[in-house]
C-alpha positions in Angstrom: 21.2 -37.9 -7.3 23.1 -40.9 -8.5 26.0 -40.7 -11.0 26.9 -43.1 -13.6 30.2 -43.8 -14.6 31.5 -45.3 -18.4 34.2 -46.9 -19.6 34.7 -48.4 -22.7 36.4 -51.5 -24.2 37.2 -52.4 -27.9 38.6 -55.5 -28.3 40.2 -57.2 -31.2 41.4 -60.9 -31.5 41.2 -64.1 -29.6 41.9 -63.9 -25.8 45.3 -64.9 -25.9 46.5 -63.5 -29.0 43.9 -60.3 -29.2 44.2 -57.1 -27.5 41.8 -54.2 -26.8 42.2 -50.3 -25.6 39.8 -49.0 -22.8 39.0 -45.4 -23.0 37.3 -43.7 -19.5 34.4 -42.5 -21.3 33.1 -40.1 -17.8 36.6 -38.3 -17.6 37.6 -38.5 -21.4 40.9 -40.5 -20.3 42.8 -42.9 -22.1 43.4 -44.8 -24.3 45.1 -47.4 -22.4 46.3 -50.8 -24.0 44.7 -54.6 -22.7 45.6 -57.6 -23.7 45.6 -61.3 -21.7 49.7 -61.4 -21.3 49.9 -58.7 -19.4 46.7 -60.0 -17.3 48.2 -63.3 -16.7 52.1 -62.7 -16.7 51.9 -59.0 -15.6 53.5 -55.7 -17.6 54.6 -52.2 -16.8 53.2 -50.8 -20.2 50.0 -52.4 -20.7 47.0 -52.2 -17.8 45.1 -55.3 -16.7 41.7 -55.4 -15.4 42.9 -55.9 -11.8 44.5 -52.5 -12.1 41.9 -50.2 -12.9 39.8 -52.5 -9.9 42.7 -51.8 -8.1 42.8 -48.1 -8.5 39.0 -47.6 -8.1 39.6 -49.6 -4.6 42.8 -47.2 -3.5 40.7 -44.4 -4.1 37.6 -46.0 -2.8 39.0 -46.2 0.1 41.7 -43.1 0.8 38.3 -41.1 0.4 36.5 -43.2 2.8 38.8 -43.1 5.1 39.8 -39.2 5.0 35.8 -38.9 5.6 35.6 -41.3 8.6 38.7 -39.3 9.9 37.0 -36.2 9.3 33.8 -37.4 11.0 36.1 -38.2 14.4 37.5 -34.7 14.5 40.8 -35.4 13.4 41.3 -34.1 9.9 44.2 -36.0 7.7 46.4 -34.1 6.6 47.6 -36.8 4.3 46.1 -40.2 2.7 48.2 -42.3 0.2 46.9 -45.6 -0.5 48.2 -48.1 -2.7 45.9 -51.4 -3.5 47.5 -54.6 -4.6 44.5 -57.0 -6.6 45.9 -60.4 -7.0 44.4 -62.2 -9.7 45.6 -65.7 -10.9 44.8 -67.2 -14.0 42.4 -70.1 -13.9 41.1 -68.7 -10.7 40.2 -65.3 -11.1 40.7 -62.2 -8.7 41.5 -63.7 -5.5 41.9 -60.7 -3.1 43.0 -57.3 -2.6 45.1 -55.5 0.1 45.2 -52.1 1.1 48.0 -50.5 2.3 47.7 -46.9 3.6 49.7 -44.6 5.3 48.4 -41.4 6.8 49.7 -38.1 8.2 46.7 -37.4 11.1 48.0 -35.2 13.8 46.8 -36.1 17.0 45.1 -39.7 16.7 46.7 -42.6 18.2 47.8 -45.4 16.4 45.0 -47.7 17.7 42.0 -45.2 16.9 43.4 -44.9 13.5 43.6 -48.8 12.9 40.0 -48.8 14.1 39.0 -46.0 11.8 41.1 -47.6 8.7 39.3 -50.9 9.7 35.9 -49.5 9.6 36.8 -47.4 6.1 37.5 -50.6 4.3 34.2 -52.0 5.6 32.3 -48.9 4.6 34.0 -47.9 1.4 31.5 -48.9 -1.6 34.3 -50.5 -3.6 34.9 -53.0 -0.5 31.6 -53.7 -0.7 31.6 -54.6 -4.3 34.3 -56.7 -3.9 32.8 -58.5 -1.2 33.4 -62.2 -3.0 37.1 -61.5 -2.5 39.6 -61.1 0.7 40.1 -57.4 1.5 43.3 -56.9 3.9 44.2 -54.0 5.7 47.9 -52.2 6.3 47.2 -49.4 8.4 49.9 -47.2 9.4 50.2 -43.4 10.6 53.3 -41.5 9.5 
């Protein structure tokens, strides 16, 4: 079974003057505000593209890891991953780092880099993003 997911865009204006609102049509979330100054100079109001990749790629990946952990037979009892997508104007998206921390009773620090490692290679949104550097902070708390 494969499941689609929507999100819509309106947009009004020029690039740099215009702005838009993106509504998650699949979950019925939003609206939230997008315009090109807080894309290019950054905002804590108003979301940028780079965001939403950013927080498709942090949850991407905290699932894709708790399943790999899973799989090895030792559980998490806690994932929290934060994704930083660096995007520069002119350029485009350049890269994105992941930086997880994990409460896995049991696993040693080594086996649970390995494991992270191997999440970020098997999580879909890694592979999407495969044009782009994908980093890796891995650490057990």
């Amino acid at each position: 079974m494969s499941v689609t997911s929507e999100a819509t865009t309106s947009w009004k204006g020029s690039l740099f003057e215009g702005s838009g609102q993106i509504a998650l049509e699949s979950s019925n979330q939003g609206p939230f505000a997008v315009d090109w100054k807080a894309r290019s100079e950054g905002s804590t109001s108003v979301t940028t593209p780079e965001e939403l990749i950013a927080a498709a790629h942090s949850s991407c990946f905290s699932m894709a890891l708790s399943h790999a952990l899973t799989e090895n037979g030792t559980p998490p009892q806690s994932v929290e991953t934060t994704a930083s997508v660096t995007f520069i104007p002119g350029t485009g998206i350049t890269g994105s780092h992941l930086n997880v921390s994990a409460v896995v009773p049991g696993l040693s620090a080594e086996d649970f880099a390995r494991i992270a490692d191997e999440a970020k290679a098997g999580c879909p949104v890694s592979a999407a993003l495969a044009g782009i550097e994908i980093t890796l902070e891995a650490t057990l708390g």
